[in-house]
N, C-alpha and C positions, 0 to 999 in steps of 0.2 A: 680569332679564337672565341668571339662572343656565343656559336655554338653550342661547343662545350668545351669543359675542363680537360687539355690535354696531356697536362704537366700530373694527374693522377694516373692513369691510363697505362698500364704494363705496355711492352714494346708489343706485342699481338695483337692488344686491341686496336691499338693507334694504329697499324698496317691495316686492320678491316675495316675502323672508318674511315682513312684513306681510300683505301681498296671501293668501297660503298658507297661513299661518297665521289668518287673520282677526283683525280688530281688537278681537273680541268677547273673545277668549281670549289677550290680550297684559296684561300686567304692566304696572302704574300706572307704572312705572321705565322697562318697553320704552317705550311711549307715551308718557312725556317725553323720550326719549333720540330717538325719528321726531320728535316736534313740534320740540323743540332744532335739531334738523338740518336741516329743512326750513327756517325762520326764517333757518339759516346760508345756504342754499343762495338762497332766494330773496333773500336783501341783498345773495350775491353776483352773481346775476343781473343786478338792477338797476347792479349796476357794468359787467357785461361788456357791458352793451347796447352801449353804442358801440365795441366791440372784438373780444370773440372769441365764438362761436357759443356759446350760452347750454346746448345741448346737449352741449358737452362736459361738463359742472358733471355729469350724472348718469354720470358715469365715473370718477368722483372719491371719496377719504374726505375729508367733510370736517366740519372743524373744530365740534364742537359748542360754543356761546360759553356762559358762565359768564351765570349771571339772579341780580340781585340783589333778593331781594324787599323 
């Protein structure tokens, strides 16, 4: 993540520098830091179904949760 800051980065930006950068050429650290945050974003999905448009979620920073191995 020496890069950059991706723990600021709403969920859309992080998918385009992904996306732009390719997955080929990201950091075992970027690549836990997208997967973390997709996990967040889709559990809160599953919440917002019955409430608020599931698409607002990729306008969002959001929270990457703590993995206990």
């Amino acid at each position: 993540m020496s890069r950059i800051q991706l723990a600021g980065l709403t969920n859309a930006e992080l998918a385009r520098y992904v996306d732009n950068n390719g997955v080929t050429s990201a950091t075992p650290e970027e690549l836990q830091h997208v997967a973390l945050r997709f996990i967040e974003t889709f559990r809160q999905s599953l919440e917002a179904v019955g409430g608020s448009d599931v698409e607002d979620l990729f306008d969002e920073v959001t929270q990457v949760p703590f993995v206990f191995a």
